[in-house]
VEXTISE-83286 format. One record per residue: residue number from 0; z, x negated, y negated of N, C-alpha, C in turn. Coordinates in pm, whole numbers, plus 50000, padded with zeros to 5 digits. Each point is the difference from the previous one (the first is absolute). Last residue first. Layout:
seq_n_w_n_u_n_v_ca_w_ca_u_ca_v_c_w_c_u_c_v
NUM_Z_X_Y_Z_X_Y_Z_X_Y
...
This chain:
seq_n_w_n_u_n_v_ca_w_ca_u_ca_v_c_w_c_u_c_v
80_89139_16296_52059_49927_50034_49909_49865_50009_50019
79_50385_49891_50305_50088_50091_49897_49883_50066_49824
78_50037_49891_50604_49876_49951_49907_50067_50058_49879
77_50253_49870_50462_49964_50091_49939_49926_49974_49880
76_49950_49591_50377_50142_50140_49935_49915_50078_49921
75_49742_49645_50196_50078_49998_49839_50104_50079_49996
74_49733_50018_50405_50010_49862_49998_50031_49939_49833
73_49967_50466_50178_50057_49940_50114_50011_49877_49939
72_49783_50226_49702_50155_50038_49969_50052_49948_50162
71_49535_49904_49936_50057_49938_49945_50160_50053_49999
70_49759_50252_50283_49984_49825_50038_50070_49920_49930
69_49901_50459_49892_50124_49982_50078_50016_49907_50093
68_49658_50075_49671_50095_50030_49960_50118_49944_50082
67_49578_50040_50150_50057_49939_49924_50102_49970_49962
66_49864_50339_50198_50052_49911_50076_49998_49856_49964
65_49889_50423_49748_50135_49960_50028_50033_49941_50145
64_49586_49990_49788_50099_49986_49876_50135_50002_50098
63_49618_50085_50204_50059_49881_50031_50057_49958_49918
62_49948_50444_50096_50017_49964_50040_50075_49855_49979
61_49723_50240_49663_50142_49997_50049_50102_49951_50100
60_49556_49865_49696_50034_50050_50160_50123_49997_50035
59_49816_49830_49587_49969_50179_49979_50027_50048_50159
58_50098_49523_49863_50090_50133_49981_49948_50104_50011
57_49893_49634_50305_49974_50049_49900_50064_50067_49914
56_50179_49542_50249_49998_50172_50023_49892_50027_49849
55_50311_49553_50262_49861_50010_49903_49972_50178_50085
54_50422_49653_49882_49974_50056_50080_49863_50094_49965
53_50438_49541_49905_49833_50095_49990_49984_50125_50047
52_50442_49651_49774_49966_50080_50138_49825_50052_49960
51_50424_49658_49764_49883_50076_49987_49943_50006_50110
50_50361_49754_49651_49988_50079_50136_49891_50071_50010
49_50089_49477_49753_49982_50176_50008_50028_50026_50102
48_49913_49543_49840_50178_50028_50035_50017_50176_50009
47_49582_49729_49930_50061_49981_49907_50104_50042_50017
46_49711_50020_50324_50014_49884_49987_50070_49980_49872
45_49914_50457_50126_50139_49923_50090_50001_49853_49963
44_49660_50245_49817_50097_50071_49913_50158_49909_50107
43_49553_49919_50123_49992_49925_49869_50169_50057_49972
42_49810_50205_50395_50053_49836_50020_50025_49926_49862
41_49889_50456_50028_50118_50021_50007_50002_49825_50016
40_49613_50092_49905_50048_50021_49841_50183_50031_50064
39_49658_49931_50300_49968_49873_49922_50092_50016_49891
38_49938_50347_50269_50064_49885_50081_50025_49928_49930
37_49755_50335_49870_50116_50057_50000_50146_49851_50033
36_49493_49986_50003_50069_49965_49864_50105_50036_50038
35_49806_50062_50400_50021_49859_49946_50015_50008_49888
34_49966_50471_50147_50150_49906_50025_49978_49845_50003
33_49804_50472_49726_49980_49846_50070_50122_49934_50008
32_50005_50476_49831_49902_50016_50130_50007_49834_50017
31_50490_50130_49818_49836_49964_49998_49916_50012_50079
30_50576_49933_49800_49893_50070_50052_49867_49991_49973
29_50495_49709_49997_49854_49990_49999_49901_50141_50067
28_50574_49874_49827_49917_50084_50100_49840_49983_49927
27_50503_49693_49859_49844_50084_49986_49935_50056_50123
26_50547_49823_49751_49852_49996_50147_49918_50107_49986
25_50224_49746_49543_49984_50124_50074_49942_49930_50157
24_50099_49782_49588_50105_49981_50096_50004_50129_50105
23_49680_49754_49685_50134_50084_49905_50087_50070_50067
22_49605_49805_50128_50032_49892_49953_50134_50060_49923
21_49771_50285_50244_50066_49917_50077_50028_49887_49896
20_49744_50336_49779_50131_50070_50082_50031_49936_50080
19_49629_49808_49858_50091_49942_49877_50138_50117_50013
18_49674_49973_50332_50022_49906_49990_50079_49984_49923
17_49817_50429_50042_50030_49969_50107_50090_49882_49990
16_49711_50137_49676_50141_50058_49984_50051_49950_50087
15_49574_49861_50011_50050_49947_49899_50166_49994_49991
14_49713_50265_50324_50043_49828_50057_50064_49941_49873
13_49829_50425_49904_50083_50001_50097_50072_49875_50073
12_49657_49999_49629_50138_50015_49937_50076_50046_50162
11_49625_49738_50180_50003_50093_49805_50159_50021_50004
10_49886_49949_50540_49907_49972_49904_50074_50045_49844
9_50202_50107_50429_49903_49935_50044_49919_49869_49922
8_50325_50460_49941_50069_49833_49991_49880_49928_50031
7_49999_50485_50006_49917_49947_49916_50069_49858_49974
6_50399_50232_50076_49906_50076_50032_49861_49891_49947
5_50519_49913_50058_49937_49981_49924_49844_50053_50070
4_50556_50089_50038_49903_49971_50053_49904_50020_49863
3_50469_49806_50052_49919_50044_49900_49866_49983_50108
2_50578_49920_50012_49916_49984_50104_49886_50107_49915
1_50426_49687_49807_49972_50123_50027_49848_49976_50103
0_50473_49748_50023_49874_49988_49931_49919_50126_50028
């Protein structure tokens, strides 16, 4: 199954895509400054039989982009989108 990080997942079309790319058999990577939506939207996407990891980063801060980053590919494998 492919592994799809999703940037702006929190909230709107990021949480939108997020959900309906697990209902279609993807594991999802949750990026975001808020990690209780972040939470709320990986517990909805697993209670329907999903995969789905969080991890809350600004993007304009590099840094925690890529420690981000390298939270979810520890806990999804390699990220293919």
């Amino acid at each position: 199954m492919p592994v799809v990080l999703v940037t702006g997942a929190s909230t709107g079309i990021g949480a939108a895509l997020a959900k309906n790319l697990a209902r279609r058999g993807s594991s999802v990577g949750l990026l975001a400054r808020r990690g209780e939506l972040l939470e709320a939207i990986a517990t909805e996407i697993r209670a329907g039989g999903g995969t789905a990891a969080w991890a809350t980063a600004d993007v304009t801060d590099r840094a925690q982009t890529e420690a981000a980053v390298a939270s979810l590919v520890a806990e999804l494998g390699d990220i293919d989108l």
